[in-house]
N, C-alpha and C positions, 0 to 999 in steps of 0.2 A: 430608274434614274428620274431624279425630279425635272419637271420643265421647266423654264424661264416664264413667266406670265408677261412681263415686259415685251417680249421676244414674237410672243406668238399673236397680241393684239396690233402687231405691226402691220398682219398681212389679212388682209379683208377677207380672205375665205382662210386664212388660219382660223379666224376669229367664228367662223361658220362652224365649223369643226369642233373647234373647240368649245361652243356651247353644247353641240349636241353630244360629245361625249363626256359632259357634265351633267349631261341628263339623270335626275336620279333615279331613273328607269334603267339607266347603261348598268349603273354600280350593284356589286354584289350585295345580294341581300345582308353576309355577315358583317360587310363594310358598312354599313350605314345602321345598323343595331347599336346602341346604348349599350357602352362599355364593351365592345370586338372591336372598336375602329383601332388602327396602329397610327398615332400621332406621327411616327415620322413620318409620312407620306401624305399627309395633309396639314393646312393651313389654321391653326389656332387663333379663334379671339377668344378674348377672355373680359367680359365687362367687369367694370372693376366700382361694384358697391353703389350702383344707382340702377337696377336694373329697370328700364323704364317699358313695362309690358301690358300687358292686357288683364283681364277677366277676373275673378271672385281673386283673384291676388291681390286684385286692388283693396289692399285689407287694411284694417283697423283705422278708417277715416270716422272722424266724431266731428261732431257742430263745430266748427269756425275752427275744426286742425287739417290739420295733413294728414300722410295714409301711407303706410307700407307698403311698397310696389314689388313683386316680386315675380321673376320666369318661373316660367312652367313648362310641365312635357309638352312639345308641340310647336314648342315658337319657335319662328325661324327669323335670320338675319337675311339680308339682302346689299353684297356690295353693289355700289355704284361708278362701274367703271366707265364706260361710255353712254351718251344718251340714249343708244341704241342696245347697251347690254347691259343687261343687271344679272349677277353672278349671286347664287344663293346658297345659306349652307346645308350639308347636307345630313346633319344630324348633330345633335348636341350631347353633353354627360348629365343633360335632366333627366331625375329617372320623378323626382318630386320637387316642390315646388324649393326655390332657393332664390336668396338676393343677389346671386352670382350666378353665369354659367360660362361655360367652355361654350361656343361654337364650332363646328370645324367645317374645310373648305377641302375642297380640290385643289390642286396644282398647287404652286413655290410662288406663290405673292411676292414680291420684294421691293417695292415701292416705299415708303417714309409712312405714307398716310394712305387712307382709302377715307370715301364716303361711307357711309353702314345707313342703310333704313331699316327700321321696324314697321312692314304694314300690316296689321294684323292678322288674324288668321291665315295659317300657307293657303290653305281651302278656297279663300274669296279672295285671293289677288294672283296676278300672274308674273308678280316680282315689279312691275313699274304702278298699278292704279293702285288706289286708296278710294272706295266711294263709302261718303254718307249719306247713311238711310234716311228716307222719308218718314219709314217705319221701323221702329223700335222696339222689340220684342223684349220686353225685360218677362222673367216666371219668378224667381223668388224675389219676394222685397228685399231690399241693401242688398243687391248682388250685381254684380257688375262684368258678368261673362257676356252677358252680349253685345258688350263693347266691340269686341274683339271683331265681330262682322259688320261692325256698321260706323267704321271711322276712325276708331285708336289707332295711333302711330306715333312715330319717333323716328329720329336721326342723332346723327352720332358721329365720329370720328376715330377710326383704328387707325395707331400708333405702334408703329412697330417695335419692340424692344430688341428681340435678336432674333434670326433668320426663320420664319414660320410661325411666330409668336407674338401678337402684338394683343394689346389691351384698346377698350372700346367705352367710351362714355356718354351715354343715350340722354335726349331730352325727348321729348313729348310736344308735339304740334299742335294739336287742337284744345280746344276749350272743352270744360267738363261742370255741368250743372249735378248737384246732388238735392233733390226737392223732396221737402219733407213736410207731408199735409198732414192737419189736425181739423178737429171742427169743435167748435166753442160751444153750440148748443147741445144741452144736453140730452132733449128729446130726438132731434135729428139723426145724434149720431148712432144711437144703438140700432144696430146693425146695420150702418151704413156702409157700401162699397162703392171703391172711387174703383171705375172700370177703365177712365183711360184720361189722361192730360197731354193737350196740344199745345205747341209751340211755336209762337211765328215773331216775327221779327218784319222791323223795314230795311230790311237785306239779308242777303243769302247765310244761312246756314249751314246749307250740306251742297253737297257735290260730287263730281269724280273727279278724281285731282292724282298729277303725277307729281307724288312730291317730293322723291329725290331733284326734277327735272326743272321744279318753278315754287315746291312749298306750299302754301297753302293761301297766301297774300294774294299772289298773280291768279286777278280769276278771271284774267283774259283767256287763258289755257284751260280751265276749267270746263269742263261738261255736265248738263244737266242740273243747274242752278236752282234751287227753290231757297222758299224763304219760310218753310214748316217742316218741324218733325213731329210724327205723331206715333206717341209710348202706347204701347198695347202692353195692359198690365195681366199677366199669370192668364195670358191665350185669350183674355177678351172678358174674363171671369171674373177681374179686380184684385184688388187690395184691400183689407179690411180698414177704413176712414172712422174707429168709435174711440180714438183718442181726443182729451181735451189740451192737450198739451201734444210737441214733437216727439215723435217717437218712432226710432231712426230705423230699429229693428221691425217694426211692425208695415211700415208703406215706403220707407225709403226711396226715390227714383232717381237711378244714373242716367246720364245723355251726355253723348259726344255730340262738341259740334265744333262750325268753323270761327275760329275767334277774330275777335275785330269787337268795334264799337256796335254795340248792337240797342233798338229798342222793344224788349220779351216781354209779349202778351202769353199769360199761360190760363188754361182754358180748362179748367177740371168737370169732367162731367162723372157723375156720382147717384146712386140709387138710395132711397133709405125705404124702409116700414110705415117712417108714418107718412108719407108723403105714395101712397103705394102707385104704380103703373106708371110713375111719370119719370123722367132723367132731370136730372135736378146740375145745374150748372153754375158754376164760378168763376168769374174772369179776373183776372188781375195783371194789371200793365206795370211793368217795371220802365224806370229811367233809362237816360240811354247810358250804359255804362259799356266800358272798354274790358269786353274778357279777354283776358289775356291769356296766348298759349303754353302749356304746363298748369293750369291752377284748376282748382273747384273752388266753386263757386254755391255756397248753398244759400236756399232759398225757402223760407219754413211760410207755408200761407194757411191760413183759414179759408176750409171749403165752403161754412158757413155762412154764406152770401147769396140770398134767397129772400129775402126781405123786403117788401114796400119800403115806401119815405116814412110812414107808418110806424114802422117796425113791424107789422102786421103781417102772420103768415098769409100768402097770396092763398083764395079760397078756390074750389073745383072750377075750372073752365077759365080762371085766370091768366095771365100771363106771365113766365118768371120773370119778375126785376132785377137791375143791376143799381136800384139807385140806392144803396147802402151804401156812403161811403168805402171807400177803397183804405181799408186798414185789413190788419192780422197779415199783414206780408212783409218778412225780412227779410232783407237782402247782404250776407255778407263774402263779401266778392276776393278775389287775388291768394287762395292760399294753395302758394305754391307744396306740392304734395313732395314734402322733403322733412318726416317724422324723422325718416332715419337718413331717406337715398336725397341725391341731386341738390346736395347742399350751394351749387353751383348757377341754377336755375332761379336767377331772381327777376 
């Protein structure tokens, strides 16, 4: 017999109980397998054509477009019933990646509406935190799974249609830079590798944040505040940097962060051949512009910024300069990632 959900968060140690045998350690193995689960006895979401999720799903984003977002095996929802319980699902009908999934739930929901978060990977969160990374592990260029552990999320709202059934429409909380370096000289760049680009701001970027509970705004509630992320590209190894133009496929770089008006120093440090044993660096400060949450935001720069007043390459035992003018950096900001989903999200 189905339970009442209404019924049994009435009573403070119902509510005790009733998490822990929602435990998806309590539930049988065949129950919570991809395609055994018996829909009547559990609670259906079904998002409906915005799935707004994580990792290398975040597909076919191009210079100054938007991008395909799609679920994958793996991802989990997260109701928000009280500030004290977050109810999770417990398996879904992804078997591959799709712009749509079922979710399902335990017990007889029967409320109008529920909260719904998406915090990233089930792995790094415990259903209430979302933290962003310091450090950002990206391994293939234009790939975007490491999102998923260091800040992606979304909220939502299910809608119930009829008893056990309701539909779910996700947006996206954080801001997302998509950085895509080239270098102009043509001596420099054969065989150059950009091994890692930093990130700082004059305010907070990342955090731990409960964002069913206060969002991503309130960072009075926030823990663990910094004002840098630092991209570790392909385990410390790089990116190949020997294009003279953008080129999306080849160094691409994804980063979550927390959005607001921010002013981003990005800090590319890069090896080449002819310059041999030394790290060779580029700075470049961007405006203060308002990221906004749900959007990418790319950002195409020239690493080639190594130059005296001169133009003169700095000779052995020199110092690297920055007095190159501050050019070869574009900034095109606000595109909300709606190629196909979240036509909604402006």
């Amino acid at each position: 017999m189905k339970r009442s959900f209404s019924l049994i968060i009435s009573f403070a140690v119902a509510v005790l109980l009733f998490v822990a045998c929602n435990s998806d350690d309590n539930l049988p193995v065949d129950k919570t397998e991809v395609g055994k689960i018996d829909k009547s006895k559990y609670t259906t979401l079904t998002t409906v054509n915005d799935g707004m999720t994580r990792s290398h799903y975040i597909i076919n984003h191009t210079l100054n477009n938007g991008a395909d977002v799609w679920w994958q095996p793996g991802d989990k929802l997260w109701l928000y019933i009280l500030d004290n319980l977050r109810i999770g699902s417990v398996t879904s009908n992804l078997t591959t990646g799709s712009p749509t999934a079922e979710f399902y739930f335990t017990y007889d929901f029967d409320q109008p509406q529920y909260k719904v978060n998406y915090l990233g990977n089930q792995n790094s969160t415990d259903g209430y935190f979302v933290t962003f990374g310091e450090y950002q592990w990206q391994y293939p260029p234009n790939n975007t799974d490491h999102l998923q552990n260091v800040g992606d999320c979304a909220e939502g709202t299910a809608t119930r249609i009829v008893q056990g059934q309701y539909t779910v429409r996700m947006h996206r909380l954080p801001a997302y830079l998509c950085i895509m370096p080239y270098c102009s000289d043509p001596d420099l760049r054969t065989g150059a590798i950009l091994k890692s680009v930093t990130i700082t701001a004059d305010n907070a970027l990342r955090g731990k944040f409960d964002v069913g509970r206060y969002g991503l705004f309130d960072r009075t509630h926030a823990q663990g505040l910094g004002n840098n992320i630092n991209m570790v590209l392909n385990g410390g190894n790089g990116f190949s940097v020997d294009n003279a133009t953008e080129d999306q496929n080849r160094n691409a770089i994804f980063t979550v962060m927390l959005p607001g008006w921010h002013v981003l120093t990005l800090t590319f440090d890069f090896t080449s051949p002819k310059i041999p044993g030394q790290t060779l660096r580029a700075v470049k400060t961007l405006n203060n512009i308002d990221y906004h949450p749900n959007t990418m935001t790319d950002i195409v720069a020239d690493v080639a910024n190594y130059y005296n007043a001169d133009n003169n390459l700095i000779g052995d035992g020199g110092t690297i300069a920055f007095s190159k003018k501050q050019t070869g950096v574009t900034v095109r900001t606000h595109k909300n990632w709606e190629t196909l989903f979240n036509k909604e999200s402006k």
